[in-house]
N, C-alpha and C positions, 0 to 999 in steps of 0.2 A: 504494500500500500504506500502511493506516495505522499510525503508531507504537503502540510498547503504551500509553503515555500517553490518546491520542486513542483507542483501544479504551475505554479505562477511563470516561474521561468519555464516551464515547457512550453503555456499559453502565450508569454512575450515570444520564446523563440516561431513560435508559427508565424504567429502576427509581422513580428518583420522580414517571416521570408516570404510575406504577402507582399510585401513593398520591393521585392527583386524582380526588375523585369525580365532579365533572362528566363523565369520561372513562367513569367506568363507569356513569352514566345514560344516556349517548349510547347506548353499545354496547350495554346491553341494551334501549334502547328500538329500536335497529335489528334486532336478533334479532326483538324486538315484529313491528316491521312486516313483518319480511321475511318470518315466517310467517304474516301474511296472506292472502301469496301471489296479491295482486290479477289480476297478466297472466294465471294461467291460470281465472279463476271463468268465463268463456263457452266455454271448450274443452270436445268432449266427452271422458268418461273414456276411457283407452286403455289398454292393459295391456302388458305387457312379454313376453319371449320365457315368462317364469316364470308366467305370468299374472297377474303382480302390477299394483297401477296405477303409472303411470308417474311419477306424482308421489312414489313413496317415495324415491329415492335421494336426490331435493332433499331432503326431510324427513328423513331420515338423514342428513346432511352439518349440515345446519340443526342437528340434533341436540346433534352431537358439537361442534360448536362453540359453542353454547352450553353443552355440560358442561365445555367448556375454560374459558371463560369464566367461568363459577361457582367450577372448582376453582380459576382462578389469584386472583379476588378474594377466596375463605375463605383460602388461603394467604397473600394480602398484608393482610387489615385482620382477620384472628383468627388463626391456626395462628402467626406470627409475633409474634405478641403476649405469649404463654404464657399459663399458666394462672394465673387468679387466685388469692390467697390466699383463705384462710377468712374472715379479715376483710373484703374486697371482695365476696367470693360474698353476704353475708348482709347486705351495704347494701344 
């Protein structure tokens, strides 16, 4: 069990390796690839009990986490920021 101390700094260490961009070129350049989706381009299509094709539920998962992704990098490099002054807006 870790102390509340050792929480804290585990919780600071995340938080500023939120504010690495290297981290988040990585991770959205893997979202990139993974919707590629190279393993299934020689399958044929198949569809689901819905008659849907079977490849939506990866593309929906793919999805949402890339909308996570997005909303947690506007929340850490804008939304956290505030809003500018009148003076900075018109630099």
């Amino acid at each position: 069990m870790l102390s509340a101390a050792a929480l804290l700094r585990q919780k600071i260490h995340i938080l500023s390796a939120m504010y690495k961009k290297p981290l988040w070129i990585l991770l959205f350049a893997l979202f990139f690839i993974l919707a590629m989706d190279f393993w299934r381009w020689e399958r044929p299509l198949q569809t689901t009990a819905l008659g849907l094709p079977d490849w939506l539920p990866y593309f929906i998962v793919l999805q949402l986490g890339l909308t996570t992704a997005i909303a947690i990098f506007c929340w850490t490099f804008w939304l956290r920021k505030g809003p500018k002054s009148d003076k900075e807006a018109k630099d």
